[in-house]
RODO-2510 file (C-alpha; in nm, 4 decimals, decimal comma):
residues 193
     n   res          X          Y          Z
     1     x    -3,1668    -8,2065    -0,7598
     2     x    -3,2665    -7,8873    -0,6380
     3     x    -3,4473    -7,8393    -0,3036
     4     x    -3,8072    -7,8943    -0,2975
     5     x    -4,0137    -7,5736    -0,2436
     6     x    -3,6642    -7,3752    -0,3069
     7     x    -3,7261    -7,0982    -0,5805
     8     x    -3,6635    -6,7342    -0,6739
     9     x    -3,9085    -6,6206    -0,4142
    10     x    -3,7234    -6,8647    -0,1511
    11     x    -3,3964    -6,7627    -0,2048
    12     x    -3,4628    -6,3891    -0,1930
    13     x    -3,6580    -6,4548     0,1556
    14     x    -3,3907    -6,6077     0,2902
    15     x    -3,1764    -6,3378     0,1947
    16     x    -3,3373    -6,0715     0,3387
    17     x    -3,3444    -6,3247     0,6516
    18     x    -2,9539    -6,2876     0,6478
    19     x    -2,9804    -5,8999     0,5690
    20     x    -3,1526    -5,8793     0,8809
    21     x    -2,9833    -6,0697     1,1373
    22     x    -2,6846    -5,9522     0,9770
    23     x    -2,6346    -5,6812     0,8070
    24     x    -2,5901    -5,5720     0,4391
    25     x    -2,2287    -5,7537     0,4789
    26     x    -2,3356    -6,0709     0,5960
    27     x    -2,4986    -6,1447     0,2153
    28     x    -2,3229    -6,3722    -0,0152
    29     x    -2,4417    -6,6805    -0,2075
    30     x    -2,2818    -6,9082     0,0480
    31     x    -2,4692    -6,8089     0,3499
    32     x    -2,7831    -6,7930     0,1552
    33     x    -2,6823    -7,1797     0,0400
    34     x    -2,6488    -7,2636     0,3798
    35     x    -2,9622    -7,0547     0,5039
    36     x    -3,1761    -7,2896     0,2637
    37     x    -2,9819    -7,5922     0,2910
    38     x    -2,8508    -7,6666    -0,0464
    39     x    -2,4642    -7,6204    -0,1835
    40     x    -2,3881    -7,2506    -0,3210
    41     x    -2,3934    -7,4032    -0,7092
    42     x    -2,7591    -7,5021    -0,6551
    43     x    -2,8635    -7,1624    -0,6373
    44     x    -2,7384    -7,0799    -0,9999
    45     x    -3,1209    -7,2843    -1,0803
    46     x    -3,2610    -6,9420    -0,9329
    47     x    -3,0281    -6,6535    -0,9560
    48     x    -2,7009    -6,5878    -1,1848
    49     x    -2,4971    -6,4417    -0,9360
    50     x    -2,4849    -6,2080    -0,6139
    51     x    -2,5023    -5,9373    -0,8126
    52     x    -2,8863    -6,0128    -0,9830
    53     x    -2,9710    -6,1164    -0,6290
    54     x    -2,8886    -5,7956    -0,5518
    55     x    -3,0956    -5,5950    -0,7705
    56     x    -3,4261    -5,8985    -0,6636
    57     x    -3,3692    -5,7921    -0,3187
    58     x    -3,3754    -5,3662    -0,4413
    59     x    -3,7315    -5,4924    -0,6408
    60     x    -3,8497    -5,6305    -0,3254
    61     x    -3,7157    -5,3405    -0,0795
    62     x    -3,8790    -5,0707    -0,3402
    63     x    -4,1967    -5,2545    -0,3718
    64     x    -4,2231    -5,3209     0,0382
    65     x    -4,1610    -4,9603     0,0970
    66     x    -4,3984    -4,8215    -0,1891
    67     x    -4,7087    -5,0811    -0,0588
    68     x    -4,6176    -4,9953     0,2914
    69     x    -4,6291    -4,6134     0,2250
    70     x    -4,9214    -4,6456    -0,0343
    71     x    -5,1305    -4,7837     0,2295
    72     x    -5,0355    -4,5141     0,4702
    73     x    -5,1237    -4,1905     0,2617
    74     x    -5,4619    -4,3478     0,0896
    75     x    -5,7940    -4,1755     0,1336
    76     x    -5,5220    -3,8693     0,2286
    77     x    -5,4463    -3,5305     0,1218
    78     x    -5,1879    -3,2635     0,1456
    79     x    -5,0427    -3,1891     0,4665
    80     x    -5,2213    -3,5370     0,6239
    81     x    -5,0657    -3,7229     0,3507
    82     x    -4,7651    -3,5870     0,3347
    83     x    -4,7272    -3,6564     0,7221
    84     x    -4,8443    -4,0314     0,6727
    85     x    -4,5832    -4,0927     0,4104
    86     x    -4,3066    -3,9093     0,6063
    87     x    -4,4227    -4,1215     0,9262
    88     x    -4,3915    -4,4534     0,6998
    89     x    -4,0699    -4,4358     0,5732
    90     x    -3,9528    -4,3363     0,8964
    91     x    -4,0954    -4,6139     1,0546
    92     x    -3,9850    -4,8616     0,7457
    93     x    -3,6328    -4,7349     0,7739
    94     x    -3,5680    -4,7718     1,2050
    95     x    -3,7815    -5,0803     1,1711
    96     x    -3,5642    -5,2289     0,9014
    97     x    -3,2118    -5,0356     0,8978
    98     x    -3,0341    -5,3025     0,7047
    99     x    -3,2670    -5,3185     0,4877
   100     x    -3,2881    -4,9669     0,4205
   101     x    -2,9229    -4,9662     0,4184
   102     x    -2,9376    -5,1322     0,0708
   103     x    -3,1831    -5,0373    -0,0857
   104     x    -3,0473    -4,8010    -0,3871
   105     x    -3,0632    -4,4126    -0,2817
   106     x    -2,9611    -4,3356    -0,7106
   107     x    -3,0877    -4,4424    -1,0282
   108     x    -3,0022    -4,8199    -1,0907
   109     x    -2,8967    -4,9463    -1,4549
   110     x    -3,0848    -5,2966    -1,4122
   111     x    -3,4413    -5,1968    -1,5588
   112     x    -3,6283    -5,4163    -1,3014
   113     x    -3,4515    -5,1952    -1,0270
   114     x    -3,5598    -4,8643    -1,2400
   115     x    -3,8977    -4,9375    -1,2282
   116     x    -3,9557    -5,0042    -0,9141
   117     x    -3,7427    -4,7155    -0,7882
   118     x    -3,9234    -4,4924    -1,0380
   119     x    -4,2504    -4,6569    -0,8584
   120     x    -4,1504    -4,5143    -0,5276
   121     x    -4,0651    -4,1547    -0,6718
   122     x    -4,4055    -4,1443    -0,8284
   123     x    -4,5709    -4,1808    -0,4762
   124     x    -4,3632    -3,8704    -0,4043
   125     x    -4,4999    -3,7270    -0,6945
   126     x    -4,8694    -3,8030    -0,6831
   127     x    -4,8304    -3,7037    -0,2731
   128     x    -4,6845    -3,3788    -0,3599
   129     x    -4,8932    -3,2806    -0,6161
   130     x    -5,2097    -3,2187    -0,3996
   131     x    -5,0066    -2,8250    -0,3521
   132     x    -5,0775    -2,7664    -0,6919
   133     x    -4,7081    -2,7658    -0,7728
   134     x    -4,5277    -2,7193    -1,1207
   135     x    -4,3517    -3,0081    -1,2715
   136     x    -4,0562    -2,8874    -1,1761
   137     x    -4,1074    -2,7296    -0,8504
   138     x    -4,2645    -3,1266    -0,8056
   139     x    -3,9400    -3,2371    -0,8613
   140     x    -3,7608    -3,0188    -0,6119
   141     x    -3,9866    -3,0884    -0,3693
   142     x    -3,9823    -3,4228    -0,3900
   143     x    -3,6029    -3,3978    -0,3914
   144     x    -3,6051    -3,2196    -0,0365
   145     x    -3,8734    -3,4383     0,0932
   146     x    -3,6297    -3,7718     0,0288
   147     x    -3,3276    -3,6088     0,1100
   148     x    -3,5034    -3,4202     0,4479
   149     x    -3,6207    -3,7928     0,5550
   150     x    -3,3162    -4,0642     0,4247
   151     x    -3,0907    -3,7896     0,6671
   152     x    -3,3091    -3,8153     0,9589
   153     x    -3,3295    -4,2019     0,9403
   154     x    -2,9836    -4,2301     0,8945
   155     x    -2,8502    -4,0388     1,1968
   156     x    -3,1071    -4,2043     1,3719
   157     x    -3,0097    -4,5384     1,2801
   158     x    -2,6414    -4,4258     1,3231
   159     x    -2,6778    -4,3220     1,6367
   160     x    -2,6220    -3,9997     1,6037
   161     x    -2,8998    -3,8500     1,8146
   162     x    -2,7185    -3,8901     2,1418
   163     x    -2,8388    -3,6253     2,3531
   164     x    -3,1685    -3,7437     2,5640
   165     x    -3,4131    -3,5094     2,3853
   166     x    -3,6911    -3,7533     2,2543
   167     x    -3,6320    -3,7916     1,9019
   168     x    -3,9603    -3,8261     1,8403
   169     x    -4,0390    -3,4499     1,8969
   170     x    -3,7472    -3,3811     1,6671
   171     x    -3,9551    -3,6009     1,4080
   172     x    -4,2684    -3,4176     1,4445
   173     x    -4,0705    -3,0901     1,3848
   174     x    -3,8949    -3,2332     1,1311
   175     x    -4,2365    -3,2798     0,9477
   176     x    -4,3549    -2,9732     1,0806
   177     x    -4,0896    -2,7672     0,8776
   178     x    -4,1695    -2,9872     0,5459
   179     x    -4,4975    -2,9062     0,5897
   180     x    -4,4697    -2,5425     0,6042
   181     x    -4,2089    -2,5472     0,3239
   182     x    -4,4728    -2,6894     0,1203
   183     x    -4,7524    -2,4352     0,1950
   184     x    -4,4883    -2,1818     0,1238
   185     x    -4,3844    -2,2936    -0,2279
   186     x    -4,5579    -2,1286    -0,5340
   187     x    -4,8281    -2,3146    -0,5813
   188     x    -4,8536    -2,4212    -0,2420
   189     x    -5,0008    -2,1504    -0,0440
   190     x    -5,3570    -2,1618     0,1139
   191     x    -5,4998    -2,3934     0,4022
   192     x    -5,3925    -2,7588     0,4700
   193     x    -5,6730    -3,0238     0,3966
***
């Protein structure tokens, strides 16, 4: 008999619980059993295998982000927006660095996974597009942006900004430089709104 209140939603909640006191390695369907108090078999009732629990917890990481980020750039434009969505993923990602650590950096075959990946990209996109930018120089610049901010947050979360300068300065110029890369892409010139 399965546990009551235990479902989908339960199970990937008490994933992430794991995730986060213990790192992307610390997941399998036995300490997720034992995290919601039922025997590893009983949570076949909810999710085929580690694997689909997997792509769940990508679905939920993408959709966290995206709301989280979506929040931060509304009723925002160009440089302002751009700033607020650089400033949320930064924050998501040092907030939550296992969590960051698996959520899926390339497209994902599972079509639930897609989607909301593809979700996340198209805040990029719609962010972006306030420089008048080309489709493709959209995509290159959207490219930069996520590659520009999933470096930072990783040597951050690394620990590889060891020397005593305050990292949030190196942030700031970090956006700074985006910013101005922006402006200075076809499309992009003129004043920041």
């Amino acid at each position: 008999m399965p546990r009551a209140g235990l479902n989908r939603d339960a199970v990937v909640a008490a994933a992430l619980a794991i995730i986060d006191d213990g790192g992307p390695e610390a997941l399998t369907l036995a300490a997720v059993a034992a995290r919601t108090g039922v025997a590893t078999p009983s949570l076949y009732k909810h999710v085929k295998n580690l694997g689909e629990l997997r792509n769940l917890l990508a679905v939920r990481l993408f959709d966290e982000f995206t709301d989280r980020a979506t929040r931060a750039v509304l009723g925002r434009s160009r440089d302002e927006a751009v700033e607020a969505l650089m400033r949320a993923y930064h924050e998501y990602a040092t907030e939550h660095p296992h969590r960051y650590a698996i959520v899926p950096q390339r497209p994902d075959p599972d079509p639930a996974v897609q989607a909301a990946g593809e979700r996340f990209v198209a805040l990029f996109f719609a962010v972006l597009k306030g420089y008048g930018l080309d489709d493709d120089e959209l995509v290159h610049a959207t490219r930069v942006a996520r590659a520009t901010l999933h470096g930072f947050a990783m040597l951050q979360i690394g620990g590889g900004f060891g020397l005593p300068q305050d990292v949030a300065v190196t942030h700031q110029r970090l956006i700074d430089t985006v910013l101005a890369g922006l402006r200075a892409t076809r499309g992009g010139a003129g004043s920041a709104s």
